[in-house]
C-alpha positions as CSV (number, residue, x, y, z in Angstrom):
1,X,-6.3,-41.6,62.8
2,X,-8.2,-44.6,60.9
3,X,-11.5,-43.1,62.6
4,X,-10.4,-39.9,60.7
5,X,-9.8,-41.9,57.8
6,X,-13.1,-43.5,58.0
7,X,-14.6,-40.3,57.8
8,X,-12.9,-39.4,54.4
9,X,-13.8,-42.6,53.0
10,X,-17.8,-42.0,53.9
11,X,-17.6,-38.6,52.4
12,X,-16.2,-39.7,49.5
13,X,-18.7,-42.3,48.9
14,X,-21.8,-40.3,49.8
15,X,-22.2,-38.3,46.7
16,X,-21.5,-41.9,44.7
17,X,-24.5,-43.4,47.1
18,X,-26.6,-40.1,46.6
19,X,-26.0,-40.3,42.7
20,X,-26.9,-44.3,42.6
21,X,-30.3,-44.0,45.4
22,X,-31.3,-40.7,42.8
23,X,-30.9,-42.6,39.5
24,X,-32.9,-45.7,41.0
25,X,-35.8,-43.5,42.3
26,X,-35.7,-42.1,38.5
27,X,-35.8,-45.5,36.6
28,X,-37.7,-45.7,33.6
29,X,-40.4,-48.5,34.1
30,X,-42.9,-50.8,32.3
31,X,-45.7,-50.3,33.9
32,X,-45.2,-46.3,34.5
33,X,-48.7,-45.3,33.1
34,X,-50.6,-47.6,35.0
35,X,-52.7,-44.9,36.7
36,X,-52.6,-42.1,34.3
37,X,-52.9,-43.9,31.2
38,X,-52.9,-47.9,31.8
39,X,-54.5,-48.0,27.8
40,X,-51.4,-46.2,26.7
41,X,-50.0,-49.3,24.8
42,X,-52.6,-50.2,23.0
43,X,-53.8,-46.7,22.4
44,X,-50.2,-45.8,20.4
45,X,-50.3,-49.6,18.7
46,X,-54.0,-48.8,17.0
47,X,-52.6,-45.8,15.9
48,X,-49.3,-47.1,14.5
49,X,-50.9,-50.4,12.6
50,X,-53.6,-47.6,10.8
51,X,-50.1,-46.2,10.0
52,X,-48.6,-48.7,9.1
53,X,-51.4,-50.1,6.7
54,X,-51.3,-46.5,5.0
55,X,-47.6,-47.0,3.7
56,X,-44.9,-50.2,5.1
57,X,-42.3,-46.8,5.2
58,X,-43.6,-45.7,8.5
59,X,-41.7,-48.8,10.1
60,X,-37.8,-48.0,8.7
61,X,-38.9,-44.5,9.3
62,X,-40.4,-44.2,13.0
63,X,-37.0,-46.8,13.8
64,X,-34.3,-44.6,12.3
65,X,-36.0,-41.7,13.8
66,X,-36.1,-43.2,17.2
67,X,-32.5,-44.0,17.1
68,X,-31.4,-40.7,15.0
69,X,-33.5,-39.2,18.3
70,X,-31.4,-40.8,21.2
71,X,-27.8,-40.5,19.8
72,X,-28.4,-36.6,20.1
73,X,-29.2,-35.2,23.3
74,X,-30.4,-38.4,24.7
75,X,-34.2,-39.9,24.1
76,X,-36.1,-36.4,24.7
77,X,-37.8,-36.3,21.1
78,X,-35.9,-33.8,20.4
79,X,-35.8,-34.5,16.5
80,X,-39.3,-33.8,16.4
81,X,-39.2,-30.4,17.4
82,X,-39.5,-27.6,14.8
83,X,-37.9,-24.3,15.7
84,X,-39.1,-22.0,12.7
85,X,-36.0,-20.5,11.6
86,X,-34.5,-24.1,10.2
87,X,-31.7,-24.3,13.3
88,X,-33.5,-27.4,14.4
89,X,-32.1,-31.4,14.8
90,X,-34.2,-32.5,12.1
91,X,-32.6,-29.9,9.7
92,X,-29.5,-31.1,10.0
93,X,-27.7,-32.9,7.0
94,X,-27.3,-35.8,8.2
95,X,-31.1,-35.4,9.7
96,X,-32.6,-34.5,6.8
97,X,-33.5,-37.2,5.3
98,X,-35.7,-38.8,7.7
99,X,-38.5,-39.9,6.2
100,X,-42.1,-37.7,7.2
101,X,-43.3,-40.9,7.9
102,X,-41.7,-41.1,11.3
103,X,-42.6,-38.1,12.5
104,X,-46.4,-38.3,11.1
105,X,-46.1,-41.7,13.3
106,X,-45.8,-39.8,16.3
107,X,-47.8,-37.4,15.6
108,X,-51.2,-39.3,14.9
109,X,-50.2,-41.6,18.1
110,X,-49.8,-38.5,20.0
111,X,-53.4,-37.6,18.9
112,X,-54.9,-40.8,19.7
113,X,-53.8,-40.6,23.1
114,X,-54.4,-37.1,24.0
115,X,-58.5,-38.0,22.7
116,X,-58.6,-40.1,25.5
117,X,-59.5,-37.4,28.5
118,X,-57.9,-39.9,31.0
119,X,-54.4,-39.7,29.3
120,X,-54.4,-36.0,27.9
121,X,-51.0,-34.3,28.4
122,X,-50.3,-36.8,30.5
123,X,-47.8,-39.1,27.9
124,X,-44.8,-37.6,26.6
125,X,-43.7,-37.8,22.8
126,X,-40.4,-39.5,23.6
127,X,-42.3,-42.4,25.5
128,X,-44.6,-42.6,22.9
129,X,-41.7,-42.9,20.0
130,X,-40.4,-45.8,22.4
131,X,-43.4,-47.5,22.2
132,X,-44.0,-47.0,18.3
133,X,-40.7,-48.1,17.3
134,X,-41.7,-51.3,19.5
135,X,-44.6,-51.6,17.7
136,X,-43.3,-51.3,13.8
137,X,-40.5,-53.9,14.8
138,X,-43.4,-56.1,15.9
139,X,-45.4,-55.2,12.9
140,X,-42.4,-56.4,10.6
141,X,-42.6,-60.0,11.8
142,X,-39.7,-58.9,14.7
143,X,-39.7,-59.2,18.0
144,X,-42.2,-58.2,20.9
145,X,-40.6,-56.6,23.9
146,X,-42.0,-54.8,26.7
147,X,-40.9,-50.8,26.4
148,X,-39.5,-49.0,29.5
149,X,-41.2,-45.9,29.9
150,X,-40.8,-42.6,32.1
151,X,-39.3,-40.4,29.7
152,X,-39.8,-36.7,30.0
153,X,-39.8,-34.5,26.6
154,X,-36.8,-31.7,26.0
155,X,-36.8,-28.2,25.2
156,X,-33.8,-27.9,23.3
157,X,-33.3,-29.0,19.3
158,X,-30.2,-27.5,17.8
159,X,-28.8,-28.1,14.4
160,X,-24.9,-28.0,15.9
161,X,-25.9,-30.5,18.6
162,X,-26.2,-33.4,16.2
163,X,-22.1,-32.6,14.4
164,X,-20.4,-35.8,14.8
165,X,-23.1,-37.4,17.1
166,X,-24.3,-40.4,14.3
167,X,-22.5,-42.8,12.5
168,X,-21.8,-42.4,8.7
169,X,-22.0,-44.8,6.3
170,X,-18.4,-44.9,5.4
171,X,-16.9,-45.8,9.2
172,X,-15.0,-48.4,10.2
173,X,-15.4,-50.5,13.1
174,X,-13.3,-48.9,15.7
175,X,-15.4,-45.3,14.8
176,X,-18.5,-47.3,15.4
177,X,-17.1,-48.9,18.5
178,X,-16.4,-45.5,19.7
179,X,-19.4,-44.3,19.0
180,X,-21.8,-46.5,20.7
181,X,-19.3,-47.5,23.4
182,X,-20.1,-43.1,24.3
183,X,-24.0,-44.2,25.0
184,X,-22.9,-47.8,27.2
185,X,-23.3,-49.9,24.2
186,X,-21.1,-52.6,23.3
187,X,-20.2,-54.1,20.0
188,X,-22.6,-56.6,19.9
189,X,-25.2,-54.1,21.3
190,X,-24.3,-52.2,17.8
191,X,-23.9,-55.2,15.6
192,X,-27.7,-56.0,16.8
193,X,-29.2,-52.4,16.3
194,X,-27.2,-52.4,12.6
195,X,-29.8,-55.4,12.1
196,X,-32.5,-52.2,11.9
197,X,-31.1,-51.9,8.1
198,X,-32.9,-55.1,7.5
199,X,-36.2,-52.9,6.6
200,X,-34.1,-49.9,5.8
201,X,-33.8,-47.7,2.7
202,X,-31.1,-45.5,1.6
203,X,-30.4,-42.9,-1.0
204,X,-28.4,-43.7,-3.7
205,X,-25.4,-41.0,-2.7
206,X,-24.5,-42.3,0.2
207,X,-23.1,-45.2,-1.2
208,X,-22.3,-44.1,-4.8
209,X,-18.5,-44.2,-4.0
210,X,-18.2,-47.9,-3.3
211,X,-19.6,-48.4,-7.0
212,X,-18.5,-45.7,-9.2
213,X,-15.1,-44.5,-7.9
214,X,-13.8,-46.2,-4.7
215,X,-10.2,-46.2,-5.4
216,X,-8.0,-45.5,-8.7
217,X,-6.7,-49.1,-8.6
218,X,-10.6,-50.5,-7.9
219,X,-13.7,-48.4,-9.2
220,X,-16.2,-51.0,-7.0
221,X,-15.1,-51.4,-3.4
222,X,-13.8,-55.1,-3.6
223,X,-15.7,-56.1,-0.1
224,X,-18.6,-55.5,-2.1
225,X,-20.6,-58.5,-4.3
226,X,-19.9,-58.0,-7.4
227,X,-22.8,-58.9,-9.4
228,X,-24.8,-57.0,-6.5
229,X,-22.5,-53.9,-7.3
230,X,-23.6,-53.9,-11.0
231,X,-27.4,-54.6,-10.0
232,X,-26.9,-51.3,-7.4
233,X,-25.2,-49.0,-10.7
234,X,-28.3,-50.3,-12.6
235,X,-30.9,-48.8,-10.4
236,X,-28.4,-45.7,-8.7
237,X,-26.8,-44.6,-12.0
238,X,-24.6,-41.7,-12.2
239,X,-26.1,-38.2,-11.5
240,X,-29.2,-40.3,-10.4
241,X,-32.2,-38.2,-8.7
242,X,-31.0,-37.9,-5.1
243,X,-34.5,-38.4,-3.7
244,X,-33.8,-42.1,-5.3
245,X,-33.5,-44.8,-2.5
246,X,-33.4,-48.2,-2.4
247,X,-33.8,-50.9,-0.1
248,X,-30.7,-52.0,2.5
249,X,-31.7,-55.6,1.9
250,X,-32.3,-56.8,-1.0
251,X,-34.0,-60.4,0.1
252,X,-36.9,-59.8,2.4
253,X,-36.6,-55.8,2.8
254,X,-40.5,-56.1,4.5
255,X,-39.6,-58.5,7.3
256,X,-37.6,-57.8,10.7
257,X,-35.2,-60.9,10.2
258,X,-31.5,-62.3,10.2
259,X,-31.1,-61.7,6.4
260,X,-28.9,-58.7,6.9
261,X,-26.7,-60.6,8.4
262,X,-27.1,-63.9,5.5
263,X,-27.0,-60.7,2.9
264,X,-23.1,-59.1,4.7
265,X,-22.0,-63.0,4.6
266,X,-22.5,-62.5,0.3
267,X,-20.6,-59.3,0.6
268,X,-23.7,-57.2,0.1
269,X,-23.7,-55.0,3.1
270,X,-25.0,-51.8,1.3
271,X,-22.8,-49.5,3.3
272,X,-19.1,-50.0,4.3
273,X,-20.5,-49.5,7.6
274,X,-22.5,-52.7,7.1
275,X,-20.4,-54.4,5.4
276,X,-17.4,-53.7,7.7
277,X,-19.2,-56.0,10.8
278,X,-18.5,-59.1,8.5
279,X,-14.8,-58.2,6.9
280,X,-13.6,-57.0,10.4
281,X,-12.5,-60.5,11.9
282,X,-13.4,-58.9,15.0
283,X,-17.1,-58.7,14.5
284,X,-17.0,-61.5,11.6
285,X,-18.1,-63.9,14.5
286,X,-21.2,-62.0,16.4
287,X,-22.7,-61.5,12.6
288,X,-21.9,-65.4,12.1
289,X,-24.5,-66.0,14.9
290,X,-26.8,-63.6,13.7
291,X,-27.1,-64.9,10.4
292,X,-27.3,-69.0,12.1
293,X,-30.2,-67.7,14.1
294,X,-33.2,-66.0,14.1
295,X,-33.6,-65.7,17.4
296,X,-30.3,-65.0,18.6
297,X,-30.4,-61.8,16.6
298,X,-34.2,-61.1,18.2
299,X,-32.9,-62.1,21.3
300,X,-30.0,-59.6,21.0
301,X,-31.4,-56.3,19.6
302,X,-34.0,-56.4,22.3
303,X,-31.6,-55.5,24.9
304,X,-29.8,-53.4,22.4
305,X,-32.5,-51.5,22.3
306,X,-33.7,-51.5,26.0
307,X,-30.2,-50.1,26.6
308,X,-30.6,-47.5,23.4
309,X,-34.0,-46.4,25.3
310,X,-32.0,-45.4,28.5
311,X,-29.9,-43.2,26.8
312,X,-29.8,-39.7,28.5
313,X,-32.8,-39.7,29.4
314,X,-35.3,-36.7,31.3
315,X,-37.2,-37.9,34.0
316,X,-39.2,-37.1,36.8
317,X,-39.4,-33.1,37.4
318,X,-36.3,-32.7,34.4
319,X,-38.3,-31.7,30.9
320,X,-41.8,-31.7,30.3
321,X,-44.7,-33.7,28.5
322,X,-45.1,-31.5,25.3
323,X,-48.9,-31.0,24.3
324,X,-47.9,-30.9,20.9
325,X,-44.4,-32.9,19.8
326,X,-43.4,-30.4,17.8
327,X,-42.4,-27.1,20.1
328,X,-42.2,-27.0,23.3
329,X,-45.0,-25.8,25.5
């Protein structure tokens, strides 16, 4: 009887065992174009400072579109794919205003490296979006970190498949919670990649509620600066030109630091999705040490992101390496 037991126990545990030996043997890795491509790195970080030196709106744009690209579907590049008939990630609503910046980012990298007849077709675009939003967070005056790499490009962009998948600017903490906590991120994880908004721009609609009309008793959201609220009506007046977007921080909108965090101490989080981390007493602390340190904050979206970069990911014979990011081959 307990050798019978025994057996049930083994066989329970063998597909676990299977599962764990088939996601090691399909780790993403540092150093996984060392033979193929070992000048990949600084191939894609040539590429992305020419970029970069054309217009400071390729670093908020190739970031948002790296993490706009893994909360759907997982880090495939997806979002750059273009389907023709408008059914695509990147024409979704809440993907629509990604900035062409990102995705020219890509593109140009992509280039560079295929010109090199050692690494043609041999890099994928998701990889490559890793290590550009690495290298625009550098760029900024943020951190350096090396990028895991192994990612294999999707075939699938759908316009349904990214319903409910991002967070919107008016959730609270517990939707944001819930959100991340889906991808094996953790509140601080979040708190840390919210940090992003530090270079970020936004339009002026999706934030016009908290300064025209939030409530009937209170036409400015009261968790909201004041005198900032007024300076934000000034330059995102009523029936403003939607293209209009201004910059998530106000202090040092060019540079990677902690003033996000300084700026949502003031009360001048520019959405209530910002601002929320700070009047949640739950969060109120990890922003706290954010704002105290530089480094702390560095420290912390660095594995924020390392964990981000992991999310659903293709590997090995799964996907493909796309000649050209944006259709599949």
């Amino acid at each position: 009887m307990e050798n019978r037991s025994k057996i049930v126990v083994s066989l329970v545990l063998l597909p676990l065992l299977l599962t764990t030996i088939s996601a090691q043997s399909t780790k993403l890795t540092p150093n996984f174009y060392k033979t193929t491509c070992p000048n990949v790195e600084s191939i894609v970080r040539s590429a992305v400072q020419k970029k970069f030196q054309q217009t400071f709106v390729t670093a908020p744009a190739t970031l948002r579109l790296f993490f706009h690209d893994c909360f759907v579907r997982g880090c495939d590049a997806s979002i750059l794919l273009a389907t023709g008939n408008g059914n695509a990630e990147k024409d979704h609503p809440d993907d629509i205003s990604l900035a062409g910046d990102g995705f020219d980012t890509v593109i140009k990298a992509k280039a560079a490296v295929d010109s090199n007849p050692q690494c043609r077709n041999k890099v994928s675009c998701a990889d490559i979006l890793a290590l550009a939003t690495r290298d625009v967070v550098q760029l900024t005056g943020g951190p350096f970190y090396r990028v895991e790499l192994g990612r294999r490009d999707g075939r699938i962009s759908t316009k349904t498949s990214v319903q409910r998948q991002l967070p919107g600017p008016n959730f609270k903490l517990d939707q944001l919670n819930s959100m991340f906590a889906r991808h094996g991120l953790s509140q601080t994880d979040m708190i840390a990649l919210s940090g992003a908004h530090t270079i970020g721009f936004a339009h002026c609609g999706r934030f016009s509620k908290r300064i025209f009309n939030f409530s009937p008793r209170n036409t400015i959201d009261p968790t909201l600066n004041f005198r900032y609220a007024l300076q934000l009506r000034q330059m995102c007046p009523r029936n403003v030109d939607p293209r209009i977007a201004i910059n998530m921080d106000p202090t040092t909108p060019r540079t990677f630091d902690n003033a996000y965090y300084k700026n949502l101490q003031q009360g001048m989080g520019l959405f209530t999705s910002d601002q929320v981390l700070y009047s949640d007493p739950r969060s109120r602390g990890t922003v706290n040490l954010f704002a105290s340190s530089n480094a702390a904050f560095h420290n912390a979206f660095v594995a924020a992101i390392t964990k981000l970069g992991r999310v659903g990911v293709l590997t090995g014979k799964q996907g493909e390496i796309r000649r050209d990011c944006t259709r599949p081959n």
